[in-house]
PyMOL Python script that loads the backbone (N, CA, C, O; Angstrom):
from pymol import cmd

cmd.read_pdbstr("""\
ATOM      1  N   UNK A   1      56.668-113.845 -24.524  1.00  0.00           N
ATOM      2  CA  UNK A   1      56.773-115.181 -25.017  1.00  0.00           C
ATOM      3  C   UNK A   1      56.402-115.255 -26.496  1.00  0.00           C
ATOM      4  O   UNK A   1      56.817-116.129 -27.258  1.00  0.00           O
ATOM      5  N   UNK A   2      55.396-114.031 -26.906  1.00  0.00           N
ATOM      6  CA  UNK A   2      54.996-114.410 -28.197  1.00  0.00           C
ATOM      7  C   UNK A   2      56.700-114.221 -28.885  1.00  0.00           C
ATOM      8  O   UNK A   2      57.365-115.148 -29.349  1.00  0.00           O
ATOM      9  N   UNK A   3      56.963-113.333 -28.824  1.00  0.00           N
ATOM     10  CA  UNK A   3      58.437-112.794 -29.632  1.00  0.00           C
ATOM     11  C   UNK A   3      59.134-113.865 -29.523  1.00  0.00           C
ATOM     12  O   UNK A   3      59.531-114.179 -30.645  1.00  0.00           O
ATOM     13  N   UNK A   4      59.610-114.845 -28.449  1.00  0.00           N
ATOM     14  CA  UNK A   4      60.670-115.393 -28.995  1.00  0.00           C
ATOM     15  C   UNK A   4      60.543-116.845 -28.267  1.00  0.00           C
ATOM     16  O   UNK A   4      61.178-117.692 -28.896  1.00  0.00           O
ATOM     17  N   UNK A   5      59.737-117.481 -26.834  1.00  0.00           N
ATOM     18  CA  UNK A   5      59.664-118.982 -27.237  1.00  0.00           C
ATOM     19  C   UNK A   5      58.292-119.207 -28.008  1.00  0.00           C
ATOM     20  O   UNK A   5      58.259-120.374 -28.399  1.00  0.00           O
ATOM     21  N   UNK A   6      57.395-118.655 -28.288  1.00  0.00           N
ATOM     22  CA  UNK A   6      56.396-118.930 -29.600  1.00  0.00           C
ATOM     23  C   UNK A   6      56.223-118.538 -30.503  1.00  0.00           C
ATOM     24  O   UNK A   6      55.139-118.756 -31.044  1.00  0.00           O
ATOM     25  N   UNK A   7      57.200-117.759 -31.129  1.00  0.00           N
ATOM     26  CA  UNK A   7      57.518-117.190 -32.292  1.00  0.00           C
ATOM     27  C   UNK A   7      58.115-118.461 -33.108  1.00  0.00           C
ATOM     28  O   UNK A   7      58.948-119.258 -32.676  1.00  0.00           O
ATOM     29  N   UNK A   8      57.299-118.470 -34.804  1.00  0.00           N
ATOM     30  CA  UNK A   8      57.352-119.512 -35.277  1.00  0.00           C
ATOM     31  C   UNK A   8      57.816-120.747 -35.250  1.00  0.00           C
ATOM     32  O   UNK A   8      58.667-121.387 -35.867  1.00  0.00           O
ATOM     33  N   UNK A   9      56.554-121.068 -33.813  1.00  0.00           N
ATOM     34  CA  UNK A   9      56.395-122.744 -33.468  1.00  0.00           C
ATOM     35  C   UNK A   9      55.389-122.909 -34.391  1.00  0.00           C
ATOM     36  O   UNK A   9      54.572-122.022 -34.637  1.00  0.00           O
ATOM     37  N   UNK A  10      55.399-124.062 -34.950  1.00  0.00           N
ATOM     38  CA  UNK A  10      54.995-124.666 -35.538  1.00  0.00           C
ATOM     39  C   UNK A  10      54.699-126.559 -35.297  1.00  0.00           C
ATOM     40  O   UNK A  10      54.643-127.424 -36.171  1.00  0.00           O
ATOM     41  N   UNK A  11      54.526-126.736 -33.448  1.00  0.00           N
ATOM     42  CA  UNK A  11      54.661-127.758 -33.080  1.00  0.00           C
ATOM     43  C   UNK A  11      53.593-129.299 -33.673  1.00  0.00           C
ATOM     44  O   UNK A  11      52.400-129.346 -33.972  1.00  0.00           O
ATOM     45  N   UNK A  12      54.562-130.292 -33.656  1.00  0.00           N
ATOM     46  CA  UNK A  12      53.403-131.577 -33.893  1.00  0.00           C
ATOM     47  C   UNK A  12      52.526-132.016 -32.822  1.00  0.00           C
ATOM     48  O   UNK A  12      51.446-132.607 -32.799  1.00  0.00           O
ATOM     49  N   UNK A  13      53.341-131.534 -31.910  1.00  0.00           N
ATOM     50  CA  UNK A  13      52.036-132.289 -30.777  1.00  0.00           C
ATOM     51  C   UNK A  13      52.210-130.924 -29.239  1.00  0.00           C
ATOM     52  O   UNK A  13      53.051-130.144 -28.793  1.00  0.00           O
ATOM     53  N   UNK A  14      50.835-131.362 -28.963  1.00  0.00           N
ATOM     54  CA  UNK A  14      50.927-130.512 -27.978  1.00  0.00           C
ATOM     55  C   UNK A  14      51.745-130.402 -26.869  1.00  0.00           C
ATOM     56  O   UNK A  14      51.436-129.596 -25.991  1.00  0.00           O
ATOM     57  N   UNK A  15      52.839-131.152 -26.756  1.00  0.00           N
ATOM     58  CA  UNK A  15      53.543-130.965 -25.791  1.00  0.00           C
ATOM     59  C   UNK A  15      55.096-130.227 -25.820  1.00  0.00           C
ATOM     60  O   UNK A  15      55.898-129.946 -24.929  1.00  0.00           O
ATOM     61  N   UNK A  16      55.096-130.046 -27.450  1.00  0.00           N
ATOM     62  CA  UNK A  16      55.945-128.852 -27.605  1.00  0.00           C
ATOM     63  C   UNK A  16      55.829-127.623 -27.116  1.00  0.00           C
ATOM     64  O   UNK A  16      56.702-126.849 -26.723  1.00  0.00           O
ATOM     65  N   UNK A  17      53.861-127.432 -27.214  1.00  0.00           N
ATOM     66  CA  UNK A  17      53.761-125.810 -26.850  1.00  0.00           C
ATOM     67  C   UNK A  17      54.102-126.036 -25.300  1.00  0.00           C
ATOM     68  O   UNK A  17      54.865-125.229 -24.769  1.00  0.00           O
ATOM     69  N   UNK A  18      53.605-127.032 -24.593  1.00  0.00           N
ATOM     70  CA  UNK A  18      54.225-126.777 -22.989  1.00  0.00           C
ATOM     71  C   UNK A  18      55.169-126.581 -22.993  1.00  0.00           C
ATOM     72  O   UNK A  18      55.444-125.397 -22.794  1.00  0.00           O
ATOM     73  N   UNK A  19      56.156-127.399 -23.177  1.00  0.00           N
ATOM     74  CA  UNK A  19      57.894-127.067 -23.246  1.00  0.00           C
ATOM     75  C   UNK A  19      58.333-125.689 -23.359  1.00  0.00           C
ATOM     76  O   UNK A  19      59.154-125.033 -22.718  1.00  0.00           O
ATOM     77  N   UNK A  20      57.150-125.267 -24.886  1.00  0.00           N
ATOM     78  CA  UNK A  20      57.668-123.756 -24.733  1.00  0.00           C
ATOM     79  C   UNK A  20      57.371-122.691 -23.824  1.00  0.00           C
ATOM     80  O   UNK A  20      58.121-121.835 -23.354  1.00  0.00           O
ATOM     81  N   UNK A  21      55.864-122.939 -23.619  1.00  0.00           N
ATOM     82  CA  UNK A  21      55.553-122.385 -22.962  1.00  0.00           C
ATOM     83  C   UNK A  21      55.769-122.241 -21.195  1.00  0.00           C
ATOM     84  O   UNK A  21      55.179-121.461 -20.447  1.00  0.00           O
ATOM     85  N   UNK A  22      56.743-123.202 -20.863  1.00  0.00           N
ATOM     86  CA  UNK A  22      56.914-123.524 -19.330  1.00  0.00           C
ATOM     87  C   UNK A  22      58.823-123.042 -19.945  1.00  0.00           C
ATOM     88  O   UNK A  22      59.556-122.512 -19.110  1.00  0.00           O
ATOM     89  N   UNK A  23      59.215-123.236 -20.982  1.00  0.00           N
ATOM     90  CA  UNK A  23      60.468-121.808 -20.694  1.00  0.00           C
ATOM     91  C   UNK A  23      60.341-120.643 -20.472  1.00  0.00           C
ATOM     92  O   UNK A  23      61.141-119.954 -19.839  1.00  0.00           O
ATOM     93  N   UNK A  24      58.849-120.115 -21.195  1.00  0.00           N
ATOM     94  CA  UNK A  24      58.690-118.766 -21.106  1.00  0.00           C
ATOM     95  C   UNK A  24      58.653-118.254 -19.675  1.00  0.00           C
ATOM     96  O   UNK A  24      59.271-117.401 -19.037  1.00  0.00           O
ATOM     97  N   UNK A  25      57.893-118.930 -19.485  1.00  0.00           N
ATOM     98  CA  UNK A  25      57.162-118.312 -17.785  1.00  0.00           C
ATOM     99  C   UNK A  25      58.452-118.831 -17.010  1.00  0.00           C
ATOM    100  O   UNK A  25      58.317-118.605 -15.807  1.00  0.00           O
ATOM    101  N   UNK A  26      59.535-119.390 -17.280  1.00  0.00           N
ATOM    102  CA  UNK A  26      60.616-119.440 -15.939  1.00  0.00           C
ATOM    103  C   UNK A  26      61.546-118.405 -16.444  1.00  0.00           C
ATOM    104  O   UNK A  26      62.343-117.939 -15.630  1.00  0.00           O
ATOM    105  N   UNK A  27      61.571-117.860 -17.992  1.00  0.00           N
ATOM    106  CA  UNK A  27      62.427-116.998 -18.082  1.00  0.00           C
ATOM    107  C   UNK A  27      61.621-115.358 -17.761  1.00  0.00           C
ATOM    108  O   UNK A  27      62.281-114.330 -17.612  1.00  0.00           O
ATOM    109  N   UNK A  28      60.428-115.399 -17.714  1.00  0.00           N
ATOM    110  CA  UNK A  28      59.994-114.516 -17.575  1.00  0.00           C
ATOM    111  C   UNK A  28      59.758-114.271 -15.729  1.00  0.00           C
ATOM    112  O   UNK A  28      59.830-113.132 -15.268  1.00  0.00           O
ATOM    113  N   UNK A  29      59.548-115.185 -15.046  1.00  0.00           N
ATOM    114  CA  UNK A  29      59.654-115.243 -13.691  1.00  0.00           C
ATOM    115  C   UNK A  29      60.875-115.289 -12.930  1.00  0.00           C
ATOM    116  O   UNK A  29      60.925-115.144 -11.709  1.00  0.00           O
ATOM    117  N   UNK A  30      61.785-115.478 -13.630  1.00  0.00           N
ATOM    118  CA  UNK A  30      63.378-115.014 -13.491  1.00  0.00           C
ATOM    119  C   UNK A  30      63.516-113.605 -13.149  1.00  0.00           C
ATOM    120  O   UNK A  30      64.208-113.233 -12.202  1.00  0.00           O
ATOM    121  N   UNK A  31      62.999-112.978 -13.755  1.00  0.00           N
ATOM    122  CA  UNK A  31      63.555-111.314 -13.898  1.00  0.00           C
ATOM    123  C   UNK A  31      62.180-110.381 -13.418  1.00  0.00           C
ATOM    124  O   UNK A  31      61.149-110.093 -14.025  1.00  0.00           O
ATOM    125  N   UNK A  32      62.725-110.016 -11.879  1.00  0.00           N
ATOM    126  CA  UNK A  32      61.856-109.709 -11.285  1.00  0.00           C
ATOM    127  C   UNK A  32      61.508-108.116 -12.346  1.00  0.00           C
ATOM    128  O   UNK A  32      60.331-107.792 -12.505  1.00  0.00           O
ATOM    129  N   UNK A  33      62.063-107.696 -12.659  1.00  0.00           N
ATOM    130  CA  UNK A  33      61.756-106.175 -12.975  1.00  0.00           C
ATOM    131  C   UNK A  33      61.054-106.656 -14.403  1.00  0.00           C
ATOM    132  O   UNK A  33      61.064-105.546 -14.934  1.00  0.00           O
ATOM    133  N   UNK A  34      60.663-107.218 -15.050  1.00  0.00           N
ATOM    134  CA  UNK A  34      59.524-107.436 -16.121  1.00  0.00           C
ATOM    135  C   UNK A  34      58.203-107.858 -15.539  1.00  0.00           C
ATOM    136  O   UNK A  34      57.105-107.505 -15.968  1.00  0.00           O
ATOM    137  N   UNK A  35      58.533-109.025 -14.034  1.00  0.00           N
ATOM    138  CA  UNK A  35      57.017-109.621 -13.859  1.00  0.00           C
ATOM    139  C   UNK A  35      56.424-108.122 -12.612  1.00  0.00           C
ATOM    140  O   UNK A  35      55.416-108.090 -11.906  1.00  0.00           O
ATOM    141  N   UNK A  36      57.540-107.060 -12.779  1.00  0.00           N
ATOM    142  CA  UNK A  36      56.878-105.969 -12.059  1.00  0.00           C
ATOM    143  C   UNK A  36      56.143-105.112 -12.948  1.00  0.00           C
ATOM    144  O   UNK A  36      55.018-104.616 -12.900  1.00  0.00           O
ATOM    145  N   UNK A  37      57.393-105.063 -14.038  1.00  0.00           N
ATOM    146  CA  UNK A  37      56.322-104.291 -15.517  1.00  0.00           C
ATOM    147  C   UNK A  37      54.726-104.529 -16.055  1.00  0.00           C
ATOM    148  O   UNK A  37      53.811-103.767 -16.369  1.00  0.00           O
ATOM    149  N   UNK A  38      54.938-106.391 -15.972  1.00  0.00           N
ATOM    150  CA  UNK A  38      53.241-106.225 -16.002  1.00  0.00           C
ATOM    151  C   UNK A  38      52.145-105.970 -14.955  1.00  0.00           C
ATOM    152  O   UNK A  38      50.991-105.557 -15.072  1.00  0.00           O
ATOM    153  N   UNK A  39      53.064-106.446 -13.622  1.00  0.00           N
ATOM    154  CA  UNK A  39      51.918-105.665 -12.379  1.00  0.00           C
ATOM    155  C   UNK A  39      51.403-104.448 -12.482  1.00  0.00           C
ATOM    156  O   UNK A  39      50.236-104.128 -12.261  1.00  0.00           O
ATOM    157  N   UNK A  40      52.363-103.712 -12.850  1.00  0.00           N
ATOM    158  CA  UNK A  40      52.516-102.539 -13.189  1.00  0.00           C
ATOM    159  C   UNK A  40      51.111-101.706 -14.357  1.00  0.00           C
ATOM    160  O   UNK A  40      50.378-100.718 -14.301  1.00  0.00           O
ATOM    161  N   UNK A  41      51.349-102.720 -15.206  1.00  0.00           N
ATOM    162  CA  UNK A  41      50.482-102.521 -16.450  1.00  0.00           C
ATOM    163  C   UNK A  41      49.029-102.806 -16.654  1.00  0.00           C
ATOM    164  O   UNK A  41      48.282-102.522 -17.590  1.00  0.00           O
ATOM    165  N   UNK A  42      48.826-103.441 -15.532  1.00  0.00           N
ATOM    166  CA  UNK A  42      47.380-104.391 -14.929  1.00  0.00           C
ATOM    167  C   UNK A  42      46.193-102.760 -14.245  1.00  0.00           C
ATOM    168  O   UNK A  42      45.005-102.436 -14.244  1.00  0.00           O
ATOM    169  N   UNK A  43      47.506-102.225 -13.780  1.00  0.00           N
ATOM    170  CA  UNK A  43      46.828-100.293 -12.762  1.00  0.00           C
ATOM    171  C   UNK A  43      46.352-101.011 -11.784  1.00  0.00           C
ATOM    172  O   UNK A  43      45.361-100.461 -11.303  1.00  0.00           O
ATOM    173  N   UNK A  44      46.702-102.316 -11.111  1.00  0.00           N
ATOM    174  CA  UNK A  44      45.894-103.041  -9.892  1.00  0.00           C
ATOM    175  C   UNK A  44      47.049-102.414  -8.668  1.00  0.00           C
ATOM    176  O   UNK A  44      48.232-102.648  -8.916  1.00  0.00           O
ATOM    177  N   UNK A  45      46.845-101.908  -7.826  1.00  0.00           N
ATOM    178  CA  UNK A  45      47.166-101.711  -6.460  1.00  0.00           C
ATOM    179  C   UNK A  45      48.174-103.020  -5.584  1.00  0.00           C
ATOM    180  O   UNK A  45      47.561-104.087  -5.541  1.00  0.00           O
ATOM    181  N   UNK A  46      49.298-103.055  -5.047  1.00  0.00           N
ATOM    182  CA  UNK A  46      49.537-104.201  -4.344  1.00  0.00           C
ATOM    183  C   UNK A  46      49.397-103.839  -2.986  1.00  0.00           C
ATOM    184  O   UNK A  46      49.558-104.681  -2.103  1.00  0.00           O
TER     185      UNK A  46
END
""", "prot")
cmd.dss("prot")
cmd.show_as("cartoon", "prot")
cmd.util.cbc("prot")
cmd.orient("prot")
């Protein structure tokens, strides 16, 4: 998310960063093989 929906925000009010931040996490919860990459990256056991 930093790279590209919070990459130079520069929002007026805080409800831009939600906006952005609630695209990130549906584009990032979209694609199972990244939210496995960070399970992955955590070394936690499932």
């Amino acid at each position: 998310m930093k790279s590209t929906e919070l990459a130079n925000l520069c929002p007026d009010a805080l409800d831009e960063v939600r906006v952005a931040t609630e695209t990130g996490l549906t584009r990032i919860g979209a694609n199972y093989d990244l939210c496995h990459s960070f399970l992955d990256h955590t070394g936690l056991s499932l």
